[in-house]
C-alpha positions as CSV (number, residue, x, y, z in Angstrom):
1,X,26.6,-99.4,-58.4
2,X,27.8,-102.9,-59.5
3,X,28.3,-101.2,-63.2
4,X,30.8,-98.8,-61.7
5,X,32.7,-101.0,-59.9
6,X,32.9,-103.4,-62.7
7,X,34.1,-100.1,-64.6
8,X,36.3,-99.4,-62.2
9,X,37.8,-102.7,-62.6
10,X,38.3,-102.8,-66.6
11,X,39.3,-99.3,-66.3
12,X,42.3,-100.4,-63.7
13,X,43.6,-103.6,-66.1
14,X,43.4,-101.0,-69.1
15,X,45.8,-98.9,-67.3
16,X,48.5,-101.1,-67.7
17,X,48.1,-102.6,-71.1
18,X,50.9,-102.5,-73.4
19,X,48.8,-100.4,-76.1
20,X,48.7,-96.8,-75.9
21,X,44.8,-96.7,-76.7
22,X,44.1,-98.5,-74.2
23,X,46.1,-96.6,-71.8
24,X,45.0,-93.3,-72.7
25,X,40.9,-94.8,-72.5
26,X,42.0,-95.9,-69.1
27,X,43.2,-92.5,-68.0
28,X,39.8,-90.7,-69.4
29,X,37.7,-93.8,-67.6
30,X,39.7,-93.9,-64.1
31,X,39.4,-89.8,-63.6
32,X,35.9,-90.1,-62.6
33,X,37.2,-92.8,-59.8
34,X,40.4,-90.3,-58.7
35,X,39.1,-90.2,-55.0
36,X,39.5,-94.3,-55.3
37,X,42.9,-95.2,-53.8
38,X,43.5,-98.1,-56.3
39,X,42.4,-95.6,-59.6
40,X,44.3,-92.7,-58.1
41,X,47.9,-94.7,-57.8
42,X,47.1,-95.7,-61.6
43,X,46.1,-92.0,-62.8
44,X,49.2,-91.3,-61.6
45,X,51.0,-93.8,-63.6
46,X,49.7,-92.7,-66.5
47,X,50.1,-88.9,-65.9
48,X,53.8,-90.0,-65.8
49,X,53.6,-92.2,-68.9
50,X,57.2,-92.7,-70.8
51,X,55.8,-94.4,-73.8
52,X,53.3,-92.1,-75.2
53,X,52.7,-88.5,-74.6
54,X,49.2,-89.0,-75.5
55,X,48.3,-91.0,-72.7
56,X,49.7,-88.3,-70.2
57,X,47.9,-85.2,-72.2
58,X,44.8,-87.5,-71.8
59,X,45.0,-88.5,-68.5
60,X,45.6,-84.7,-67.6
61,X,42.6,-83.1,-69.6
62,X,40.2,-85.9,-68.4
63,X,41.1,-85.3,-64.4
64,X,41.2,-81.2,-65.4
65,X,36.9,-82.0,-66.8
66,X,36.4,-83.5,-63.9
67,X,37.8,-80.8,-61.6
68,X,37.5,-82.4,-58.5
69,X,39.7,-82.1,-55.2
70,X,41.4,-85.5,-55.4
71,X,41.9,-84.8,-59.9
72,X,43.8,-81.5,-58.9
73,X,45.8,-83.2,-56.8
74,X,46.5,-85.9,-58.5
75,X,47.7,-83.6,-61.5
76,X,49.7,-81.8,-59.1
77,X,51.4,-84.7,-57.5
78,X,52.3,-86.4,-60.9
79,X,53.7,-82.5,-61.8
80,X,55.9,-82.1,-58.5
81,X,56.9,-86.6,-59.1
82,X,57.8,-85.6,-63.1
83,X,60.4,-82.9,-61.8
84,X,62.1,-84.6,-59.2
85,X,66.2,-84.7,-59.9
């Protein structure tokens, strides 16, 4: 368990590097973690990432593998946030 959470952990600072790699890594690591509160506010955050598209498509594909209750709605949410007037 202490491996996740220390995954957990690097995955959350990746989230908000400046690089775009390391963004779109931290979306694909953080999906597993989407019931997390902390990993879930970040997943969204990157679903909604302005500077690179890749990071979103990422982000999205990674939660859609891993299918869960909490990835849906975390693609959802970031959907209904991204259209908002």
């Amino acid at each position: 368990m202490p491996e996740m959470l220390s995954g957990l952990e690097a995955a959350l600072a990746e989230a908000s590097s400046p690089s775009s790699m390391q963004r779109a890594r931290a979306g694909r690591d953080l999906a597993f973690f989407a019931d997390v509160p902390e990993a879930a506010e970040a997943l969204v955050r990157l679903l909604l990432d302005v500077g690179d598209t890749a990071v979103t498509r990422q982000t999205a594909e990674a939660l859609a593998q891993v299918a869960t209750v909490a990835a849906v709605r975390l693609i959802a949410l970031a959907i209904a946030e991204g259209h908002v007037p």
